[in-house]
C-alpha angles and dihedrals in degrees: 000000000000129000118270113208114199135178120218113180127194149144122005090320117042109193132191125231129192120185133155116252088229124086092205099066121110085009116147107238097248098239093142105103102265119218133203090253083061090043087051093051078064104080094036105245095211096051089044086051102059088037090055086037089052084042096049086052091051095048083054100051103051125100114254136027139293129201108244099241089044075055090056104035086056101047083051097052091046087046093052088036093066092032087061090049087057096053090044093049098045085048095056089041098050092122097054092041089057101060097032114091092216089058107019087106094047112129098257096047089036084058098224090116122036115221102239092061086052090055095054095039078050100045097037083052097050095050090044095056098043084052092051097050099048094047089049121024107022149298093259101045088049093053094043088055095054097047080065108053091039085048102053093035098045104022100036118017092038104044113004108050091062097030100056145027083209083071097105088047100055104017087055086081092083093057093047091057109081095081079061091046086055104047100041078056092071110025092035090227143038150284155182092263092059102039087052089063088039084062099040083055097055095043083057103047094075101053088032095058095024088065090059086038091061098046092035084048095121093049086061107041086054090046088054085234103156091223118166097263094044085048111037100010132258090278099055081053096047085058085044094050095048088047091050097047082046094058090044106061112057087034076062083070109049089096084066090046089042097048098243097103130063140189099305083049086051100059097040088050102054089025094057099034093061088050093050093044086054101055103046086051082060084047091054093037103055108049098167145046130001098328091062089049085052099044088048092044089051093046097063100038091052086046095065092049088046095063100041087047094047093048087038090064089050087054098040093059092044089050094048096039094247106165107221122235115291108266125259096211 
């Protein structure tokens, strides 16, 4: 398959971008001796973590009961099945993760794992825990589950990561989806509660990401990946970030509106929206120097913290048997 160069322009800066549509390009061959601490990298742990924890969220939440081990069978799937998603898409972006500093020792460019063993630990893992899932928990869990790995590896790793700077905007959907997952586990459906976190999730994903894509900037400009800063410039971001962010915080809410959050939900929710609000203004605010490295660098850290304390207080009231606020609709 041959390279495809494209020019995107934008903002006060238009920049072009040129990138191969192949992740194996450029990829070392993989002869060091893998181990199973190099076949585990591969699913990005810290990524899998926060997808089982939203899962999790979503499984608690839900009306009915589970049996404990259908519980576990199905946070595992949803576990494997992300990490799936990550081998697979470390496997396609080889390439990019071999000039950029963030991903140059990843297993695939540090050549302890060839990519072509990632792509079939990423694909076997994927059908496995589809199958699992389908065969133990439940259909719609399962195809839920598959929508999104086919979602986040061919829509969004293989074409729109490198098509669009709109990628983290449209491909964070896939990583919005596990509350659905969860729920779906134990109601067998859906419903208005998990689509709202679904929601929260993919309102999140562009400030969140935009904030590492400022500072990272460099890394993808020489990787040729169209994000938002390389296309449109840092300022352009810094606008996208604080309308995002707008949007966020009062989405963050909607379980109080919609009767599913209490009073622990209550105070998280104002408490870190106003956090997270803050911080992207200081994002907007400082546009040079080391005070804008600072305010980007803040932003995304707190944003980790923001979603697993959001979804914790959800968690905490179901777990102590809190009831949420009467709805108003």
């Amino acid at each position: 398959m041959s390279d495809i160069t494209y020019t995107q322009n934008g903002g006060s800066n238009g920049a072009s971008v040129s990138a191969s549509p192949r992740g194996l390009k450029g990829a070392t061959p993989g002869y060091m001796e893998a181990d199973i601490a190099d076949y585990f990298a591969l699913l990005k742990p810290r990524v899998m973590s926060l997808v089982i924890f939203t899962g999790l969220v979503g499984m608690m939440i839900a009306p009915g009961d589970i049996h404990p081990l259908t519980a576990f069978t199905a946070l595992l799937c949803i576990a494997v099945g992300a990490g799936a998603s990550g081998a697979l898409n470390m496997w396609w972006d080889a390439d990019i993760d071999a000039v950029m500093d963030r991903t140059v020792n990843r297993p695939i460019p540090k050549g302890v794992v060839s990519a072509q063993s990632a792509a079939a630990f990423g694909a076997t893992l994927s059908a496995a825990s589809v199958f699992v899932m389908a065969a133990l928990v439940g259909y719609v869990p399962a195809a839920l589950l598959a929508f999104t790995i086919l979602f986040y590896v061919v829509v969004y790793t293989m074409w729109l990561k490198r098509a669009t700077s709109q990628n983290i905007v449209i491909g964070g959907l896939a990583g919005a989806l596990p509350p659905a997952i969860g729920w779906a586990a134990v109601t067998g459906g859906l419903a208005l509660e998990p689509l709202v976190l679904v929601a929260i999730i993919f309102m999140w994903t562009p400030p969140h990401f935009w904030a590492l894509a400022l500072v990272r900037n460099d890394d993808y400009t020489r990787a040729g990946v169209p994000m938002l800063p390389v296309v449109a410039g840092p300022d352009a971001t810094r606008n996208q970030i604080l309308l995002y962010s707008l949007l966020l915080v009062p989405l963050g809410a909607m379980p109080l509106v919609l009767g599913f959050g209490g009073v622990v939900y209550a105070v998280a929710s104002i408490g870190l929206g106003a956090g997270f609000l803050t911080l992207a203004v200081n994002v907007w605010r400082y546009r040079t120097g080391a005070l804008a490295h600072k305010s980007a660098m803040r932003l995304f850290g707190f944003s980790i913290f923001y979603l697993f304390a959001l979804f914790a207080s959800l968690l905490i009231e179901r777990m102590a048997g809190l009831a949420p606020f009467a709805p108003f609709v």
